[in-house]
C-alpha positions in Angstrom: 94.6 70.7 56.9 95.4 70.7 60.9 99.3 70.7 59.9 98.5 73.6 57.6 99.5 77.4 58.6 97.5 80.1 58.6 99.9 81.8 55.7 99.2 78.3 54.0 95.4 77.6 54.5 95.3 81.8 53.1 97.4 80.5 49.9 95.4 77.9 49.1 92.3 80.4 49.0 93.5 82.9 47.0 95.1 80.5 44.5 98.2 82.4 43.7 101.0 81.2 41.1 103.7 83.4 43.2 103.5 81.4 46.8 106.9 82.9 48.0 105.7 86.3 47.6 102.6 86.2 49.4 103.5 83.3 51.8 106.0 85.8 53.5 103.5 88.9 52.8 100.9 86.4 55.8 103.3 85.0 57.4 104.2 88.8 58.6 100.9 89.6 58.9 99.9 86.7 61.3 103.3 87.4 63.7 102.3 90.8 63.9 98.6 90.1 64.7 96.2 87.8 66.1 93.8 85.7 64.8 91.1 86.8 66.9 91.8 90.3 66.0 93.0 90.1 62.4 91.1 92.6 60.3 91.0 92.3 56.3 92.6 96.1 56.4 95.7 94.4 58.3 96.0 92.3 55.4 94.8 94.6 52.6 97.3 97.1 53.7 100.0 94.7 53.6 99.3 93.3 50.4 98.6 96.7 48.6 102.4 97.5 49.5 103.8 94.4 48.0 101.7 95.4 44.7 99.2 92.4 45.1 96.7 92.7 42.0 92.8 93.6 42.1 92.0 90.2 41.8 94.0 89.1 44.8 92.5 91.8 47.1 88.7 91.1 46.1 89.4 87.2 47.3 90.8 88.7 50.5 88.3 90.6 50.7 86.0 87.5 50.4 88.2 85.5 52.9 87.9 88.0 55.6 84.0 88.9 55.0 83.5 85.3 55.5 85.8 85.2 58.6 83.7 88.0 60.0 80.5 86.6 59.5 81.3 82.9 61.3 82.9 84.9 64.0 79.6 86.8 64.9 78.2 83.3 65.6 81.4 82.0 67.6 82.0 80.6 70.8 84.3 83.5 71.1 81.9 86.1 71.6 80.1 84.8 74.5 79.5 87.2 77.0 81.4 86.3 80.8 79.6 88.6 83.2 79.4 86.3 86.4 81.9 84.5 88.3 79.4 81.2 87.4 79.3 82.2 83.7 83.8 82.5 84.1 83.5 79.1 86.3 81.4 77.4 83.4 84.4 77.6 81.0 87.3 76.7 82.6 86.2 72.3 83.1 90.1 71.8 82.9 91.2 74.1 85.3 88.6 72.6 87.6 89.6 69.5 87.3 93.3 69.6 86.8 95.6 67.5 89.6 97.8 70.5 89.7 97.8 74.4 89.5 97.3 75.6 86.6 96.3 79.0 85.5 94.1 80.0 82.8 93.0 83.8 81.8 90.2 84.7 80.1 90.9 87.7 77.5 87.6 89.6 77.2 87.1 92.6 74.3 85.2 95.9 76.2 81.9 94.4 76.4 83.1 91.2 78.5 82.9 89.2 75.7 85.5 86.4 75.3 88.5 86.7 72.6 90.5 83.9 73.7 90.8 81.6 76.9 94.4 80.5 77.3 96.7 78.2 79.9 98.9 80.6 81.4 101.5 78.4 83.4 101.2 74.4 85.1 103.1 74.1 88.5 102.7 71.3 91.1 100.2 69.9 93.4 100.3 73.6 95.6 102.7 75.9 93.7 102.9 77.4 90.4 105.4 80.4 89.2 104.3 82.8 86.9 104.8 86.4 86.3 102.6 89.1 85.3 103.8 89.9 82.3 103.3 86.4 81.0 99.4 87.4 81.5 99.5 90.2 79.2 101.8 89.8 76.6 98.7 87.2 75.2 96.3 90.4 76.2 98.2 93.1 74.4 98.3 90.6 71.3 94.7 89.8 70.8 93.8 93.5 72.2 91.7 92.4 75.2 90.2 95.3 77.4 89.4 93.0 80.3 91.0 89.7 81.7 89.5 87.1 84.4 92.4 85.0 86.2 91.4 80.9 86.8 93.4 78.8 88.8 92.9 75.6 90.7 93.7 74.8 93.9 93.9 70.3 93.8 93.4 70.3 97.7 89.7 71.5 96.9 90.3 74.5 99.7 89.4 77.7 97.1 90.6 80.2 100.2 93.5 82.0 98.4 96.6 82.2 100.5 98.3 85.5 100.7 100.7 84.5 98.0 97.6 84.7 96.0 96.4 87.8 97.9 99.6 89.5 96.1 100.0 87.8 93.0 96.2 89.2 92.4 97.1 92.6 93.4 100.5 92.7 91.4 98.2 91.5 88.2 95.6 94.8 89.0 98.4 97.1 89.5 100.2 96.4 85.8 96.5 95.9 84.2 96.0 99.4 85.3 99.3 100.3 83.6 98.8 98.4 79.9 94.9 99.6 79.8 94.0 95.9 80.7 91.5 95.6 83.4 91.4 92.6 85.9 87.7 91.9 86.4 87.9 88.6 88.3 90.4 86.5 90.0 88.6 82.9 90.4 90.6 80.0 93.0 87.9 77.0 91.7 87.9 73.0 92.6 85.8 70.7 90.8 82.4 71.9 92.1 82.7 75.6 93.6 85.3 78.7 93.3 86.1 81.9 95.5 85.4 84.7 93.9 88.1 88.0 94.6 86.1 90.5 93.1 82.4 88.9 94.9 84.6 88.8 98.4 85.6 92.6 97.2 89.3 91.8 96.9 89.6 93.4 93.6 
């Protein structure tokens, strides 16, 4: 099932006899969209215009009602208000042996959409752009973002390369609609906080 696409795992549900019409009918739809934000209009829509039959859309229908309902319940709806409750979710970042930056997408109400590895560099450096950061946002339609990274020397102070690298991320959030809530520099046990030290 793991080796399975989405497009595939959808066939399989709806039970279709024409696979090659459908398969490229989800496989357009899931480019195009996210998981996480993947609506059963998105895919009713789609399928209406390539003629898909009644019986087709009331097992869509199904599949997404379904969908909604285990998503209420998910992980991915947990609410990130605090620099602890940001800190809490990133074990991996906290312990990593080099730099590696993770953002936390969050919908409007803080509430996470998807946590994602952004970029690995070495022991002290790492090169990523902003854009990297929200081309992931713009997909999965966050509102809000919290930026992770490590520092493996255990010193959380953020060097002024960080200083900038924060403020370049704030400056094109402001642009895209996407606003940076937090920027967290963590070690195992404790993290430095940008917008607690009012750097954001």
């Amino acid at each position: 099932m793991k080796d399975l696409s989405t497009a595939d795992l959808f066939l399989r549900c709806l039970e279709v006899k024409n696979n090659s019409k459908y398969k490229k009918l989800f496989n357009e739809v899931f480019k195009q969209y996210s998981v996480e934000k993947l609506s059963s209009k998105d895919i009713l829509n789609n399928a209406v215009r390539r003629g898909a039959g009644s019986k087709i859309i009331e097992k869509i229908k199904t599949i997404m009602e379904i969908n909604y309902r285990l998503g209420k319940n998910s992980s991915q709806h947990i609410a990130v208000n605090t620099p602890a409750s940001a800190f809490s979710l990133v074990p991996t970042v906290r312990f990593a042996t080099s730099e590696t930056l993770r953002c936390l997408y969050l919908n409007v109400k803080n509430e996470l959409i998807r946590a994602k590895n952004i970029a690995r560099g070495s022991y002290n450096f790492i090169h990523i752009s902003p854009g990297d950061i929200f081309i992931t946002g713009l997909r999965c339609n966050a509102r809000n973002i919290i930026l992770v990274h490590n520092h493996p020397s255990a010193d959380i102070n953020p060097s002024e390369e960080d200083i900038i690298f924060t403020r370049k991320v704030e400056k094109g959030g402001k642009l895209l609609g996407i606003n940076l809530v937090d920027h967290l520099i963590v070690n195992n046990l404790n993290f430095f906080s940008f917008k607690k030290e009012g750097l954001i």
